[in-house]
C-alpha positions as a LaTeX table, in Angstrom:
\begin{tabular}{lrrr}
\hline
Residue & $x$ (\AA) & $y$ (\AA) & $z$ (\AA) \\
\hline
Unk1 & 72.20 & 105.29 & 134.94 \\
Unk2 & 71.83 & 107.50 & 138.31 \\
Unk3 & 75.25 & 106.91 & 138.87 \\
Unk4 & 76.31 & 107.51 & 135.36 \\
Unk5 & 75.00 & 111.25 & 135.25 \\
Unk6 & 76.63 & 111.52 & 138.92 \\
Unk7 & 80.01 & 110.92 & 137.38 \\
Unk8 & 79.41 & 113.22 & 134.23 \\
Unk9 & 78.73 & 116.00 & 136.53 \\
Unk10 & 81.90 & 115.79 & 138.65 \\
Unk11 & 83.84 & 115.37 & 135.88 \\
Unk12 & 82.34 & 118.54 & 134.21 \\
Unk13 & 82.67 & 120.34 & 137.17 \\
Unk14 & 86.15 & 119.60 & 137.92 \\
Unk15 & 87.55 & 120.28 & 134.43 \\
Unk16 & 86.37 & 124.06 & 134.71 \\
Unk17 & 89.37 & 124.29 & 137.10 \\
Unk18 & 91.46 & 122.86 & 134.66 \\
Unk19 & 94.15 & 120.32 & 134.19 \\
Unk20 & 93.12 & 117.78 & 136.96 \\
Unk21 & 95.52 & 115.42 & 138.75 \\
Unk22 & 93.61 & 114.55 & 142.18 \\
Unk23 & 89.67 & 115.41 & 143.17 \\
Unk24 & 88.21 & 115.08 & 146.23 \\
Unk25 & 84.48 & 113.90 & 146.94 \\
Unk26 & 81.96 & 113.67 & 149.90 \\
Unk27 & 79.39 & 111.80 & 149.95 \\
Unk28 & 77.00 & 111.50 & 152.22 \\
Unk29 & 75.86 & 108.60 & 153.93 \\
Unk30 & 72.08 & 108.23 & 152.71 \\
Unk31 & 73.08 & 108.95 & 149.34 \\
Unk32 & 71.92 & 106.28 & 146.96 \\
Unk33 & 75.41 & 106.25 & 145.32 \\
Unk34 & 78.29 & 103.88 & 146.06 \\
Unk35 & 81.74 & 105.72 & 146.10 \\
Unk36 & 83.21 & 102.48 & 145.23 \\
Unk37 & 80.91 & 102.81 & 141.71 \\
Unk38 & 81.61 & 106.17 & 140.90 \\
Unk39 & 85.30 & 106.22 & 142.44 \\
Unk40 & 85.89 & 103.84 & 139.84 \\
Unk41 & 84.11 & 105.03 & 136.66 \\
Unk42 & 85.61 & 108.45 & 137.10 \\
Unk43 & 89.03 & 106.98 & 137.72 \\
Unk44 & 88.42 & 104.65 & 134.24 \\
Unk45 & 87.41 & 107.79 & 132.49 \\
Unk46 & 89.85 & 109.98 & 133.14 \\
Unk47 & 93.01 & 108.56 & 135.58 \\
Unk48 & 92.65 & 111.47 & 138.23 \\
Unk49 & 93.12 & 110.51 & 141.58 \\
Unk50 & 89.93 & 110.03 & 143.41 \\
Unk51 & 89.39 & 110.78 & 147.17 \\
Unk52 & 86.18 & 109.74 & 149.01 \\
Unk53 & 84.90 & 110.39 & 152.12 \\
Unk54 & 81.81 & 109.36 & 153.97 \\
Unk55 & 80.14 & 111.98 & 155.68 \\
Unk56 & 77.43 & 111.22 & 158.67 \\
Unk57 & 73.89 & 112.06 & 157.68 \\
Unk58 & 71.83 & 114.30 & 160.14 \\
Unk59 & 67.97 & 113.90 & 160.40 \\
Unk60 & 65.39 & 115.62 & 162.01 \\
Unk61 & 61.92 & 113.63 & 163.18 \\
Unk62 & 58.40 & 114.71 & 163.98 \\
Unk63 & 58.69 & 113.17 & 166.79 \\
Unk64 & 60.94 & 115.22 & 168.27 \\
Unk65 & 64.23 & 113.18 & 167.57 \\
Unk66 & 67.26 & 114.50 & 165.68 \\
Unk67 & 70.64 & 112.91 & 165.41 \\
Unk68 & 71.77 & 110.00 & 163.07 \\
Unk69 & 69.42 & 107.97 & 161.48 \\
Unk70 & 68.86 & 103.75 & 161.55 \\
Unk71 & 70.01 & 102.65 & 158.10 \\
Unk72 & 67.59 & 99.53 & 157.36 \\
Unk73 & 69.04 & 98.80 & 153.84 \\
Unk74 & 71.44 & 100.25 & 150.88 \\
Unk75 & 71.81 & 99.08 & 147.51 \\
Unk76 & 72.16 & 100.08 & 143.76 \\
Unk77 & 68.67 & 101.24 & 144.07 \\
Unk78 & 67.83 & 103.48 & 147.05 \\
Unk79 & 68.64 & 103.68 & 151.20 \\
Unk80 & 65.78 & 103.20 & 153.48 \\
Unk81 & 66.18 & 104.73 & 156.92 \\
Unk82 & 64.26 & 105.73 & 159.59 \\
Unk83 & 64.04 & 107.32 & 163.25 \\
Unk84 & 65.81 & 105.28 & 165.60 \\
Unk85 & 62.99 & 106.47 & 168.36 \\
Unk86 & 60.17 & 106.37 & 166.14 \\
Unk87 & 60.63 & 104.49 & 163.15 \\
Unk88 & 59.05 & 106.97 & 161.11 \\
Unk89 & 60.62 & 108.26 & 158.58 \\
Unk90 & 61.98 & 111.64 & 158.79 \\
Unk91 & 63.41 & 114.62 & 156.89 \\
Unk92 & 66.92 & 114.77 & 156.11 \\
Unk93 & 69.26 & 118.00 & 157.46 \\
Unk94 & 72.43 & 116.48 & 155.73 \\
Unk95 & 74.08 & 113.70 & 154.53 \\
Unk96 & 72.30 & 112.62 & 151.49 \\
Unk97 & 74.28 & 114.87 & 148.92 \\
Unk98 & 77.26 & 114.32 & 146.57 \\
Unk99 & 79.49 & 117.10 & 146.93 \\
Unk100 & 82.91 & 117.95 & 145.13 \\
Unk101 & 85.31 & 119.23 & 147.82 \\
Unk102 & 88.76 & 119.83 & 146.17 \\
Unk103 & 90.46 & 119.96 & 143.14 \\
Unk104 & 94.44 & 119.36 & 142.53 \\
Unk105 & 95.99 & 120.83 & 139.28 \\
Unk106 & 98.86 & 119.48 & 137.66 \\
\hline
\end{tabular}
């Protein structure tokens, strides 16, 4: 359902630019979507041309560490990650957002 409200939103957003033929997404790598999910829906729903690419998260630690983080897991569900140094887990600078980058009209 996450995933579903993802795709409503880029397709929402997109269409204010108006006739689409090609988008372009980032997505950020702790982002508990999976481009290959909504790559797909939005392609089903509406035959534009999807782009994605994968953008390196950034994290900052209390203990002093900042850099990429240690992906542990990532499913349908969620990402767990934590400090490579520490293991804690830390707060997030980039990398865990959805973003529309570009729109092509026909």
């Amino acid at each position: 359902m996450h995933d579903l409200f993802a795709v409503q939103r880029i397709i929402e957003e997109a269409k204010k630019h108006g006739e689409i033929k090609e988008i372009s997404i980032e997505m950020g790598e702790l982002c508990d979507l999976h481009d290959h999910d909504i790559k797909g829906r939005i392609e089903e729903l509406t035959g534009w041309i999807v782009n994605f690419t994968i953008k390196p998260s950034n994290i900052k630690c209390g203990c002093g560490y900042e850099g990429e983080p240690k992906i542990i897991e990532k499913n349908h569900e969620n990402v767990l990650y934590t400090c490579p140094r520490c293991e804690n887990k830390p707060k997030v600078i980039e990398g865990d957002e959805l973003i529309l980058t570009e729109v092509k009209i026909k």
